[in-house]
N, CA, C and O atoms as a Tripos MOL2 file, in Angstrom:
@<TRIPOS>MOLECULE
protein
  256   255    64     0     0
PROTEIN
NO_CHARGES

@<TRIPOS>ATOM
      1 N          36.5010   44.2280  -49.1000 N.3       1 UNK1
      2 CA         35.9820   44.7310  -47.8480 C.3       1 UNK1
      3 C          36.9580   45.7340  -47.2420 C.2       1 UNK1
      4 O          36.6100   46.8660  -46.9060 O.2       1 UNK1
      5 N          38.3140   45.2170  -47.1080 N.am      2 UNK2
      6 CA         39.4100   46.0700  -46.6100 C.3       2 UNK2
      7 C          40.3180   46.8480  -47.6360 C.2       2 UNK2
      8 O          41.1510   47.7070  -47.3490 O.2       2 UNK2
      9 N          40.0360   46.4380  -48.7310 N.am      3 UNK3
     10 CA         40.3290   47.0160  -50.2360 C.3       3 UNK3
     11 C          41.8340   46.4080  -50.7440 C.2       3 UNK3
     12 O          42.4200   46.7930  -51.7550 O.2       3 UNK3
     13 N          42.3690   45.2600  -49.7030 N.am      4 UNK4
     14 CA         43.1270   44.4860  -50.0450 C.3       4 UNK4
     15 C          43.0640   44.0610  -51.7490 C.2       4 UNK4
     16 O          42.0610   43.6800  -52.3520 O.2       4 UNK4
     17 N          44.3140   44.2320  -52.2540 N.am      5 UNK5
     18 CA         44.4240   43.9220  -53.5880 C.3       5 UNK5
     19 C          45.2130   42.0260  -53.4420 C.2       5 UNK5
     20 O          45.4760   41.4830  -52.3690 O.2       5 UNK5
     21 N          45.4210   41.4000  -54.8450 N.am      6 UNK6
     22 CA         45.6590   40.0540  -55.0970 C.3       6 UNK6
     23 C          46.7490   39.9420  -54.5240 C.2       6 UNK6
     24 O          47.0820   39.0060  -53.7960 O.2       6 UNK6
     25 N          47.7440   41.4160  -54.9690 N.am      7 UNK7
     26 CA         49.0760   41.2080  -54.1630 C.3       7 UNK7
     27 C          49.2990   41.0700  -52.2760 C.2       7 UNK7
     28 O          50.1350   40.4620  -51.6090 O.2       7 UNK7
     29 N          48.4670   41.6880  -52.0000 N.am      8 UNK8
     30 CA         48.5030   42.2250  -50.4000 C.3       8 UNK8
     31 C          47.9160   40.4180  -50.0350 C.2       8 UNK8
     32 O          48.5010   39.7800  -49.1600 O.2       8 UNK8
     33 N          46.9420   39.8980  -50.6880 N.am      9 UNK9
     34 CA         46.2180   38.7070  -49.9490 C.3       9 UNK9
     35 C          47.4210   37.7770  -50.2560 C.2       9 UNK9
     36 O          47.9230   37.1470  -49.3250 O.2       9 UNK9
     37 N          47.7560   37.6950  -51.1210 N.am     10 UNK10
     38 CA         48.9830   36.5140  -51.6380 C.3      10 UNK10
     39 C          49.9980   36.4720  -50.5570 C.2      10 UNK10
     40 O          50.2020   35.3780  -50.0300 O.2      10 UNK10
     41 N          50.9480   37.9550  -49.9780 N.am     11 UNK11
     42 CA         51.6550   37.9640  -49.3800 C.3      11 UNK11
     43 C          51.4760   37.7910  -47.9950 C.2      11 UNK11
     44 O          52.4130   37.5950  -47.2220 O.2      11 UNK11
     45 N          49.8050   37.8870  -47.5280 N.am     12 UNK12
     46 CA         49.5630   37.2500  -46.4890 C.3      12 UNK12
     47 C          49.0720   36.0810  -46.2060 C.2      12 UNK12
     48 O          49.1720   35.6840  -45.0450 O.2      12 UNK12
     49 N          48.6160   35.5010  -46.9130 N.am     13 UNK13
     50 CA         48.6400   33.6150  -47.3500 C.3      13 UNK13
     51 C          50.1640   32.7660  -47.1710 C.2      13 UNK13
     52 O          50.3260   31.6310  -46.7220 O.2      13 UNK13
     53 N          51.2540   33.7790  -47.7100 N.am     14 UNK14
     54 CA         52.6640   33.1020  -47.7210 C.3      14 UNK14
     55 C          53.0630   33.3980  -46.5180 C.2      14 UNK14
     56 O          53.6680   32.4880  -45.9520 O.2      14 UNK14
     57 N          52.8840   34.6680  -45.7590 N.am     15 UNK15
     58 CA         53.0100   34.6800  -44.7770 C.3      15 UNK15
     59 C          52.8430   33.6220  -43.6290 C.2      15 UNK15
     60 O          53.7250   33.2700  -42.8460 O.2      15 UNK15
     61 N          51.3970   33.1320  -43.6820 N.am     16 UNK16
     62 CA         50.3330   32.2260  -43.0120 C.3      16 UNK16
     63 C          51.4180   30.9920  -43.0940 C.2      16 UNK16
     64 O          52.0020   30.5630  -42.0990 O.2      16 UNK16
     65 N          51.5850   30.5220  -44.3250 N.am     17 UNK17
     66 CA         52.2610   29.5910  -44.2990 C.3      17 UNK17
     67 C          53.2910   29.3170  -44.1600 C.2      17 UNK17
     68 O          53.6460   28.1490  -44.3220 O.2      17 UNK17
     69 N          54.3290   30.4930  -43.7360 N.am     18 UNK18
     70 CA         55.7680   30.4410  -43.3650 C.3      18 UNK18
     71 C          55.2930   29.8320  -42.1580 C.2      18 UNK18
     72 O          55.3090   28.6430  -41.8420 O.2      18 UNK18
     73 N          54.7670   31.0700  -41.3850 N.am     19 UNK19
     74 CA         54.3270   30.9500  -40.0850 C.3      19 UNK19
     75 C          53.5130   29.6550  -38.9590 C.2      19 UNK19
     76 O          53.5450   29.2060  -37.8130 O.2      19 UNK19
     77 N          53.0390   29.5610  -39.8730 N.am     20 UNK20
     78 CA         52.1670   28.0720  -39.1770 C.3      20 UNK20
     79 C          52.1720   27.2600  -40.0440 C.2      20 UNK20
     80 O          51.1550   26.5810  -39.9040 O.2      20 UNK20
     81 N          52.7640   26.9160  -40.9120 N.am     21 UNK21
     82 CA         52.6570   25.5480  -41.9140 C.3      21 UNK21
     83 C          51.5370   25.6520  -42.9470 C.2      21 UNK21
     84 O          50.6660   26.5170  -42.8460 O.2      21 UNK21
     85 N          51.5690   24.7550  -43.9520 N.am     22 UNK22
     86 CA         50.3760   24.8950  -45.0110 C.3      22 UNK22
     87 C          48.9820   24.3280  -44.4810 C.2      22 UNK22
     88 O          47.9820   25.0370  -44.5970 O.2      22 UNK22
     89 N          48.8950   23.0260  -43.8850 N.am     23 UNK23
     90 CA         47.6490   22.9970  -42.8810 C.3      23 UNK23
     91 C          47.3140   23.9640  -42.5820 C.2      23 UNK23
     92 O          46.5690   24.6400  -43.2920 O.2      23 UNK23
     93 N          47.8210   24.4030  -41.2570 N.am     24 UNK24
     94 CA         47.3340   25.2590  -40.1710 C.3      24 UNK24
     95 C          46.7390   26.5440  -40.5890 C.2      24 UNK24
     96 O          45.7910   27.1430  -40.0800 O.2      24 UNK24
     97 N          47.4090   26.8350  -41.5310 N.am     25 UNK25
     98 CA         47.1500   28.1360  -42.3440 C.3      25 UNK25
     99 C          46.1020   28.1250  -43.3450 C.2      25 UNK25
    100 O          45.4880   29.1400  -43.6700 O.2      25 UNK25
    101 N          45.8700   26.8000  -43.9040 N.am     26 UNK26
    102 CA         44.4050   26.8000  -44.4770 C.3      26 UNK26
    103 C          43.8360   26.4570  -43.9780 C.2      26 UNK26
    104 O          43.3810   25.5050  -44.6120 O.2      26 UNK26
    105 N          43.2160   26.5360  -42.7400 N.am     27 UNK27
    106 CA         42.3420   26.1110  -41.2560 C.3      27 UNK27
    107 C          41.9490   27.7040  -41.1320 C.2      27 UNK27
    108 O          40.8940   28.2930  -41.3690 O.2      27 UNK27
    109 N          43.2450   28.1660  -40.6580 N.am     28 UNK28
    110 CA         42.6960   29.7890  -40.9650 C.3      28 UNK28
    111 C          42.4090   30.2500  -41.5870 C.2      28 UNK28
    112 O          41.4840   30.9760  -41.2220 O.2      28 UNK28
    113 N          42.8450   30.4000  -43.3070 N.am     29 UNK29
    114 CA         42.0790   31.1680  -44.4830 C.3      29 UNK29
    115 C          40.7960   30.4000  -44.2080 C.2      29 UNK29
    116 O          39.8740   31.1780  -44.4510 O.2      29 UNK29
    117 N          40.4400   29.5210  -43.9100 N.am     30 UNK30
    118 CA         39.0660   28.8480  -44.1110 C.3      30 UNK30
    119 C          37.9200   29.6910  -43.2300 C.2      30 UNK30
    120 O          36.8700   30.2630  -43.5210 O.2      30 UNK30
    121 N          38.5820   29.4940  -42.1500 N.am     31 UNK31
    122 CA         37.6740   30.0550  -41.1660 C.3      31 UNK31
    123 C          37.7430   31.7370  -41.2970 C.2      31 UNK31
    124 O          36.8060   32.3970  -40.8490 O.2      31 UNK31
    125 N          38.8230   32.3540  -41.8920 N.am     32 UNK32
    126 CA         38.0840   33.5210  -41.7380 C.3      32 UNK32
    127 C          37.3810   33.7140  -43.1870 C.2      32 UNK32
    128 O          36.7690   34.7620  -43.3940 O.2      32 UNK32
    129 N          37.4440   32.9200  -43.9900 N.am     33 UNK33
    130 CA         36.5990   33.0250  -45.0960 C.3      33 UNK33
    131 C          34.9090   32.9940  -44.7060 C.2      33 UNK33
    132 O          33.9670   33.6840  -45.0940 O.2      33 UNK33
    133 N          35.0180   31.8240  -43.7280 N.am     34 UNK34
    134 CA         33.7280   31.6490  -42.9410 C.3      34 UNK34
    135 C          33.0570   32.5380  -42.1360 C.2      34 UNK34
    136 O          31.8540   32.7420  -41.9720 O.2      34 UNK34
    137 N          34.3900   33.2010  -41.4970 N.am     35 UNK35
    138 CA         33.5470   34.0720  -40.5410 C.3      35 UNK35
    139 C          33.2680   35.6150  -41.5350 C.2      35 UNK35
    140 O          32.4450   36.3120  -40.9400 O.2      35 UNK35
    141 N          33.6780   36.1800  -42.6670 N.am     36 UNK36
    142 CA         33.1470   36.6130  -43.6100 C.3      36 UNK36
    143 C          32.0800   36.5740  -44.6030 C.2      36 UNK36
    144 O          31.4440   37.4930  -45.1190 O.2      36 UNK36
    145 N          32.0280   35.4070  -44.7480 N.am     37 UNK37
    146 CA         30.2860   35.1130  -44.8580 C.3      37 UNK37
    147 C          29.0650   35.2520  -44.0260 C.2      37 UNK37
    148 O          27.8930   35.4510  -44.3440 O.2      37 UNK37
    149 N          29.5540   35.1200  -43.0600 N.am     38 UNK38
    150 CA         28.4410   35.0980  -41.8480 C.3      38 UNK38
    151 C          28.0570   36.4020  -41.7000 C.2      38 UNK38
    152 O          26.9260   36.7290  -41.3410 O.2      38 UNK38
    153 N          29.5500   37.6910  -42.1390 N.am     39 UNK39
    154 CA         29.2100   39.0790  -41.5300 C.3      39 UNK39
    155 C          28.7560   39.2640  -42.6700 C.2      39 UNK39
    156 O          27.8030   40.0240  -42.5010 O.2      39 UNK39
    157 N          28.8770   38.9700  -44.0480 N.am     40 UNK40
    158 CA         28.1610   39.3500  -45.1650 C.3      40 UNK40
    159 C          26.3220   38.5760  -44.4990 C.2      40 UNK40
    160 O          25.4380   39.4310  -44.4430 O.2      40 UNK40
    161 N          26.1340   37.9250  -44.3080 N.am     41 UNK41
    162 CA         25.0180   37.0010  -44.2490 C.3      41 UNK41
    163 C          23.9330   38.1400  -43.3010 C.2      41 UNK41
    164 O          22.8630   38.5660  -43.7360 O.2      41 UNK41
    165 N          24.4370   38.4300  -42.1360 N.am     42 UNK42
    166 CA         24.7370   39.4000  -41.0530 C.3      42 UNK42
    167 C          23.9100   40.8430  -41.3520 C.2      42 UNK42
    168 O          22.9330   41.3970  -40.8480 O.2      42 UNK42
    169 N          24.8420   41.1390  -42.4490 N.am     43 UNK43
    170 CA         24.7930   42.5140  -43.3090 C.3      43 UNK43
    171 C          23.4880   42.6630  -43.7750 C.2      43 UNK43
    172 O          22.7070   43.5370  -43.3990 O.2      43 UNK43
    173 N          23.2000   41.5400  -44.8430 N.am     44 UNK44
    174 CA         22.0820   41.5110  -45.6630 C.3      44 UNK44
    175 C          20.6480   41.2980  -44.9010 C.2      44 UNK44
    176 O          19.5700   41.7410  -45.2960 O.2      44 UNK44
    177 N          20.9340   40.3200  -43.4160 N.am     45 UNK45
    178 CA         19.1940   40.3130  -42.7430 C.3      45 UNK45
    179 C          18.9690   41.5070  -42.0690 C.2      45 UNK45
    180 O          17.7860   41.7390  -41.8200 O.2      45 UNK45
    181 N          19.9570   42.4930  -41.6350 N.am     46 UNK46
    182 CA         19.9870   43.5610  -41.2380 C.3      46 UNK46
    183 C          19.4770   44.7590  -41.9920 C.2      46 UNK46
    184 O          18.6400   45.6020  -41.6670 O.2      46 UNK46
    185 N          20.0340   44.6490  -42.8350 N.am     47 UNK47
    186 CA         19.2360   45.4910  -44.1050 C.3      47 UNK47
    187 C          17.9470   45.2410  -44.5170 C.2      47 UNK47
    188 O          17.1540   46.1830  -44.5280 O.2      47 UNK47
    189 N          17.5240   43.9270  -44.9260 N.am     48 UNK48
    190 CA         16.1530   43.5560  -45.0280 C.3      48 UNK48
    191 C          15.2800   43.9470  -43.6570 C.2      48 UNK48
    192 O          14.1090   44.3200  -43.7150 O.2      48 UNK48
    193 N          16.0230   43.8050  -42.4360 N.am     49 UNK49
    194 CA         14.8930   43.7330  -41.2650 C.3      49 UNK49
    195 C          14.3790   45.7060  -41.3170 C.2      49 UNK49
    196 O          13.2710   46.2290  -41.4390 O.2      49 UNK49
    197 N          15.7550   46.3020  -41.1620 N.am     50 UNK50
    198 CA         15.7160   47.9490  -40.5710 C.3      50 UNK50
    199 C          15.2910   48.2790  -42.6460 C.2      50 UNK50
    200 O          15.6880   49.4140  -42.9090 O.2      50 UNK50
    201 N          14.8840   47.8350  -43.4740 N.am     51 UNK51
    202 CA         14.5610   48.0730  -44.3170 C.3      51 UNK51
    203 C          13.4510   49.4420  -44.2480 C.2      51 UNK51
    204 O          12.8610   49.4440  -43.1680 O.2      51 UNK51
    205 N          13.0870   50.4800  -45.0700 N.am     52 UNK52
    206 CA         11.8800   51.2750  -45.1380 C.3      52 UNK52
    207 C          11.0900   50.5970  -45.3700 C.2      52 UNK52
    208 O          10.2230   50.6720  -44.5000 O.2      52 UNK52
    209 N          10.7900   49.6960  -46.3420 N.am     53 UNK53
    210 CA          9.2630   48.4670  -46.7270 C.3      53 UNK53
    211 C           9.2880   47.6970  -45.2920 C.2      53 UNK53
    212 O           8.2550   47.1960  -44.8490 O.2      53 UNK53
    213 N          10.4630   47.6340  -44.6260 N.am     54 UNK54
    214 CA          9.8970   46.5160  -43.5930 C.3      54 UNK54
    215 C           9.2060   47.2940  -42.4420 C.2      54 UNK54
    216 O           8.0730   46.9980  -42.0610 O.2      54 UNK54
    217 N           9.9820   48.3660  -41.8710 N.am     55 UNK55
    218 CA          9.0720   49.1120  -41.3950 C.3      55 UNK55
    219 C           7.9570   49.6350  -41.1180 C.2      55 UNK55
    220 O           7.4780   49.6950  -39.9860 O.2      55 UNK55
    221 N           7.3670   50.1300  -42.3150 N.am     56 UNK56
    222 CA          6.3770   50.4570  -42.7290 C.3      56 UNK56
    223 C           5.2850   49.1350  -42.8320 C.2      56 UNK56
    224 O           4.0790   49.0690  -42.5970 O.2      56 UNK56
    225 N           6.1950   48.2040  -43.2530 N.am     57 UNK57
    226 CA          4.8720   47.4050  -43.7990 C.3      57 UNK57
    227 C           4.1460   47.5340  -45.0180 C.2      57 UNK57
    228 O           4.6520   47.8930  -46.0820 O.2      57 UNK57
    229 N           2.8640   47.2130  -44.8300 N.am     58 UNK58
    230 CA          1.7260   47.5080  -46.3340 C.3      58 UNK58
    231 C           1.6980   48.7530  -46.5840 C.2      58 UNK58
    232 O           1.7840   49.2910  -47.6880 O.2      58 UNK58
    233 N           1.5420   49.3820  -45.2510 N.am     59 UNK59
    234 CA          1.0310   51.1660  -44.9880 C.3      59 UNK59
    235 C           2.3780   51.7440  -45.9940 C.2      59 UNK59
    236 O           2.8220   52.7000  -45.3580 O.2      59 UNK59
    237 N           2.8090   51.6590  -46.6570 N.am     60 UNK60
    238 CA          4.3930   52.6260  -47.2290 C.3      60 UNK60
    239 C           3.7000   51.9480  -48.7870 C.2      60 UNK60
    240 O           4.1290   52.4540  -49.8240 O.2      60 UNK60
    241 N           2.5620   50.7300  -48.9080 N.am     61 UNK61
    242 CA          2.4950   50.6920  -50.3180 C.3      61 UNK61
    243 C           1.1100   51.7420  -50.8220 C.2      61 UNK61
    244 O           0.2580   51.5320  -49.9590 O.2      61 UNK61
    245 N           0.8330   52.2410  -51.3200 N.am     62 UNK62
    246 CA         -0.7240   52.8860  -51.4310 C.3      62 UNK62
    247 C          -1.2530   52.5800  -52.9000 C.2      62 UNK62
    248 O          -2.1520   53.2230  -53.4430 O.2      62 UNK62
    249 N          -0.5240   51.4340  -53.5080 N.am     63 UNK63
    250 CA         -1.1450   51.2720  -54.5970 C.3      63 UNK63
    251 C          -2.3700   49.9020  -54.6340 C.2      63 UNK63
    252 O          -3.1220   49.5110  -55.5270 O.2      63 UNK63
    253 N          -2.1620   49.4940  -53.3890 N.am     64 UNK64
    254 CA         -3.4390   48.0890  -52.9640 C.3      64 UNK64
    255 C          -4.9460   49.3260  -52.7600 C.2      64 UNK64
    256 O          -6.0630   48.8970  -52.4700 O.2      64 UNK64
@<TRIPOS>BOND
     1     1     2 1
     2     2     3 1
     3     3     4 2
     4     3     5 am
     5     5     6 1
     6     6     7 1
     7     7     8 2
     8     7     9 am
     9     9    10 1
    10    10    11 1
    11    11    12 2
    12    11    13 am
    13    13    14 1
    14    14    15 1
    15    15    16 2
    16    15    17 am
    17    17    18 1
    18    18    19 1
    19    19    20 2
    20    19    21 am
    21    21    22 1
    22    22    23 1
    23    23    24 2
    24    23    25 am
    25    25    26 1
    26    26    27 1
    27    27    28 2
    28    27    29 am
    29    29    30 1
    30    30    31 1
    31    31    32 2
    32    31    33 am
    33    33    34 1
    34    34    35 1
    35    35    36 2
    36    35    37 am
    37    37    38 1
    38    38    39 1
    39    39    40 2
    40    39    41 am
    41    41    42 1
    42    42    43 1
    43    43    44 2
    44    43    45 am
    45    45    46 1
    46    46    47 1
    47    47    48 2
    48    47    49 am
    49    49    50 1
    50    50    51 1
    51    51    52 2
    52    51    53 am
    53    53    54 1
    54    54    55 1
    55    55    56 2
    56    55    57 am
    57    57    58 1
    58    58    59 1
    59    59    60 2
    60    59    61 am
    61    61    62 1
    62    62    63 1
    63    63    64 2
    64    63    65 am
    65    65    66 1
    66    66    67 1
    67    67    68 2
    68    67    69 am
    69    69    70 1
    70    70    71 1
    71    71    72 2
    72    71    73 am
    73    73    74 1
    74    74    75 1
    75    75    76 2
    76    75    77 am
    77    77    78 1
    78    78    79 1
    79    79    80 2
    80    79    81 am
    81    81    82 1
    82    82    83 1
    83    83    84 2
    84    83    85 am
    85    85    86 1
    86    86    87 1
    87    87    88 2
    88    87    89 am
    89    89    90 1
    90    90    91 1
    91    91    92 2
    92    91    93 am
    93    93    94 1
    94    94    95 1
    95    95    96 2
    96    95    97 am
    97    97    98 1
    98    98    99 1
    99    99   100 2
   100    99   101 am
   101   101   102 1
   102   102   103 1
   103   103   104 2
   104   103   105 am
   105   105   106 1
   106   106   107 1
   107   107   108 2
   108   107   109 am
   109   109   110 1
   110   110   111 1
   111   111   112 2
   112   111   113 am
   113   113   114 1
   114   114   115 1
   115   115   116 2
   116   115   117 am
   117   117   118 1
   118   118   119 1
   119   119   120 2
   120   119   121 am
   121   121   122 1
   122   122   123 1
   123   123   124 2
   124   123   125 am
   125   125   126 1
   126   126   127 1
   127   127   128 2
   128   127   129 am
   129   129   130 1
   130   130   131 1
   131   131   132 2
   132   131   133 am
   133   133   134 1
   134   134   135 1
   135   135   136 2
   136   135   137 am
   137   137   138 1
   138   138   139 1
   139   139   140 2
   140   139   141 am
   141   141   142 1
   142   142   143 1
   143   143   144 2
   144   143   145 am
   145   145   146 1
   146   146   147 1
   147   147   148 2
   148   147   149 am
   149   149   150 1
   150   150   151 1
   151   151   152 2
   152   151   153 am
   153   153   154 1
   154   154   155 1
   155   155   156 2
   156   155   157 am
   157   157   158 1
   158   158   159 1
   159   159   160 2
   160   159   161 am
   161   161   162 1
   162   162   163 1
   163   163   164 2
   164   163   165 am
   165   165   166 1
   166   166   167 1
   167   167   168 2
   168   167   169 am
   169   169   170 1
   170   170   171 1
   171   171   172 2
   172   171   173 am
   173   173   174 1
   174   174   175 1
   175   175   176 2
   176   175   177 am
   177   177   178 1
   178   178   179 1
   179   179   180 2
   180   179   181 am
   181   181   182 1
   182   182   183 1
   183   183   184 2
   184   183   185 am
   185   185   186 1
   186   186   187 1
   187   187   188 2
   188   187   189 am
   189   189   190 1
   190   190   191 1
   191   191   192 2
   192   191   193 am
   193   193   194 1
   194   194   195 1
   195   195   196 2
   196   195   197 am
   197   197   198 1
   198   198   199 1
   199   199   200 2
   200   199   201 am
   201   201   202 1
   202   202   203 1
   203   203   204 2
   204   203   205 am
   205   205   206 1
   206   206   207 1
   207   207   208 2
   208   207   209 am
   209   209   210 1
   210   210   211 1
   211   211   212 2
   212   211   213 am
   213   213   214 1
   214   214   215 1
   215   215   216 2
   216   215   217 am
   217   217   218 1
   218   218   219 1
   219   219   220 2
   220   219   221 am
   221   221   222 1
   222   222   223 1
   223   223   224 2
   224   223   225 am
   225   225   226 1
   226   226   227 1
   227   227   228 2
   228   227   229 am
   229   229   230 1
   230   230   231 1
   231   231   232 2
   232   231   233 am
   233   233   234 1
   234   234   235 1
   235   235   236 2
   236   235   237 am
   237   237   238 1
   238   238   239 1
   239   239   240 2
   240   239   241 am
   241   241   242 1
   242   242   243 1
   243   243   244 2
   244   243   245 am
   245   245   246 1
   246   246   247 1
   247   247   248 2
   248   247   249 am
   249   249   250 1
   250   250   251 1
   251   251   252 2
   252   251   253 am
   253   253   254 1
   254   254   255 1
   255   255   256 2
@<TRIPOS>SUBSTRUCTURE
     1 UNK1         2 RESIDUE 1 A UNK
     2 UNK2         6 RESIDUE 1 A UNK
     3 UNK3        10 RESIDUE 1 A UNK
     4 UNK4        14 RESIDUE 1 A UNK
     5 UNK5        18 RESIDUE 1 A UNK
     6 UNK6        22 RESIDUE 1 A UNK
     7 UNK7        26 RESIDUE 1 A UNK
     8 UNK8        30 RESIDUE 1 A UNK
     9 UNK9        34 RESIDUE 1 A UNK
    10 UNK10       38 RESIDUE 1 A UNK
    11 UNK11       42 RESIDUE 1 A UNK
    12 UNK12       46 RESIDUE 1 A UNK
    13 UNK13       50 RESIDUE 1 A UNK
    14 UNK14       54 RESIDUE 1 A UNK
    15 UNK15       58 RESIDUE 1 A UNK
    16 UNK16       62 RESIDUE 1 A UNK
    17 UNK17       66 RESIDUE 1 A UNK
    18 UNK18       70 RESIDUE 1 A UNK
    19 UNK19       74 RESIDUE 1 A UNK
    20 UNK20       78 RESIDUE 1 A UNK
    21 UNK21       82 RESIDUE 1 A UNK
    22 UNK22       86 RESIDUE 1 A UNK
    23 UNK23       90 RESIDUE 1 A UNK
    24 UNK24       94 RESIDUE 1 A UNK
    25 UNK25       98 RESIDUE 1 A UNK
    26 UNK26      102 RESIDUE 1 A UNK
    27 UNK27      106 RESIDUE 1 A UNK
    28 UNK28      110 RESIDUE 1 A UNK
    29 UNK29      114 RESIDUE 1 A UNK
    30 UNK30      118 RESIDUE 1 A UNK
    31 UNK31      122 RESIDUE 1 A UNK
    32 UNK32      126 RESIDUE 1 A UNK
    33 UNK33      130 RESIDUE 1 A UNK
    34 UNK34      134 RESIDUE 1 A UNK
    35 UNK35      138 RESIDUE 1 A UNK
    36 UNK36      142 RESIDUE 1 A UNK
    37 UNK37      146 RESIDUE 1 A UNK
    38 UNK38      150 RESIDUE 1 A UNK
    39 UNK39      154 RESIDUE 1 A UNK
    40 UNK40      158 RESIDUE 1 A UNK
    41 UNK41      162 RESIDUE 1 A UNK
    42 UNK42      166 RESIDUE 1 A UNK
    43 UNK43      170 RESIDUE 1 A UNK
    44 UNK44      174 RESIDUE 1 A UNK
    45 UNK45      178 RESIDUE 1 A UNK
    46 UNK46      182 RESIDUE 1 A UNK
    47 UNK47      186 RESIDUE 1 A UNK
    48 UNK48      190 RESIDUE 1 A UNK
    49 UNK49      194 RESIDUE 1 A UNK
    50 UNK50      198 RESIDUE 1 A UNK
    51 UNK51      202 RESIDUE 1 A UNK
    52 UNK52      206 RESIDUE 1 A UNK
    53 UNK53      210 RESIDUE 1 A UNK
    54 UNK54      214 RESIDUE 1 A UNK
    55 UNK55      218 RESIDUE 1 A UNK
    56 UNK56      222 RESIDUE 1 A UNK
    57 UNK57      226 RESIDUE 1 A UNK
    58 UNK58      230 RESIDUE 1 A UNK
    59 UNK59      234 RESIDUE 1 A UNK
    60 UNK60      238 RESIDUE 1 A UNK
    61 UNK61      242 RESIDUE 1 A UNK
    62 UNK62      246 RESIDUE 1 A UNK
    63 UNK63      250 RESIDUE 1 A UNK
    64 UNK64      254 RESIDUE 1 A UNK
């Protein structure tokens, strides 16, 4: 998404866990894992809704 590579996420995971302990810090990778799904989740009904077929409707098919 942010084009973060294995190295860049690793060193901010160790970070996490200097910083707030190994708990606390997988409380956070968790949740923003979570709240990344949701904007992926987000993404995709958004696209389906403002879709051209959704728009349109039947009227955009002319092969019925």
């Amino acid at each position: 998404m942010f084009g973060f590579g294995m190295w860049e996420i690793a060193i901010f995971i160790g970070l996490l866990v200097v910083l707030f302990g190994a708990r606390r810090a997988g409380r956070i990778v968790r949740r923003g894992v979570d709240l990344h799904g949701r904007a992926q989740d987000l993404r995709q009904q958004s696209r389906r809704l403002f879709s051209l077929e959704s728009l349109l409707g039947n009227r955009g098919n002319r092969d019925r």
